[in-house]
N, C-alpha and C positions, 0 to 999 in steps of 0.2 A: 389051219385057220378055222376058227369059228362061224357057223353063221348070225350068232350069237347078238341081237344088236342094244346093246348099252342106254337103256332109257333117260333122262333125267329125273327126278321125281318133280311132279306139277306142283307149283307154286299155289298155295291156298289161302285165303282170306277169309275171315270173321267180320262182323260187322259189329261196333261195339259203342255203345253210350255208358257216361260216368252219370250221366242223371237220371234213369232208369232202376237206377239199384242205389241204396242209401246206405247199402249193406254189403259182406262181401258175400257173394256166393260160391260156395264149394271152396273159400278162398283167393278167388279172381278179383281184382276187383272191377266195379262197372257191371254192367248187364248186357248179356251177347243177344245177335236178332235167331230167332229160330223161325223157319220160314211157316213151320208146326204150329209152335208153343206161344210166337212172339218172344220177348225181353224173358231173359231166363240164362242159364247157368251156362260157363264156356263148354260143359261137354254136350250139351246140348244144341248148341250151337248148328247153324247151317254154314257147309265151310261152300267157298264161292271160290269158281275156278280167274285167271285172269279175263280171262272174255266175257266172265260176265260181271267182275268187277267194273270192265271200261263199258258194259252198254245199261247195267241196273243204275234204277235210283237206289237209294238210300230210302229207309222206312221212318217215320217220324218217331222221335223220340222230344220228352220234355223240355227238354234245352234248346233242342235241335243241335246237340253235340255228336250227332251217332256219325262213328267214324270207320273208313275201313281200315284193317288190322292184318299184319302177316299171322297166319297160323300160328307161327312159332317165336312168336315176339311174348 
């Protein structure tokens, strides 16, 4: 037997508005929050663990569409 212990991989979030970007970028569409750069490309993006999905607000976006997003959606 192993002591080996079998992780999950952490569930990750983006933060993403469609009225931010008029355009696609890198081919995404919408505009991701970069906690850096602000509204800007999904690989730029700042990825957000659950814990801090349930205690952050949300950054303003022009709509006020900015939504959270699974990583991998």
């Amino acid at each position: 037997m192993s002591n080996y212990i079998e992780r999950q991989p952490q569930v990750q979030y983006v933060i993403r508005s469609w009225s931010e970007s008029d355009i696609e970028l890198d081919g995404d569409a919408g505009a991701f929050w970069s906690n850096v750069d602000g509204w800007g490309s999904f690989q730029a993006a700042t990825r957000f663990s659950t814990k801090e999905r349930m205690s952050l607000n949300l950054p303003m976006s022009a709509k006020l569409d900015a939504e959270w997003m699974l990583e991998e959606e």
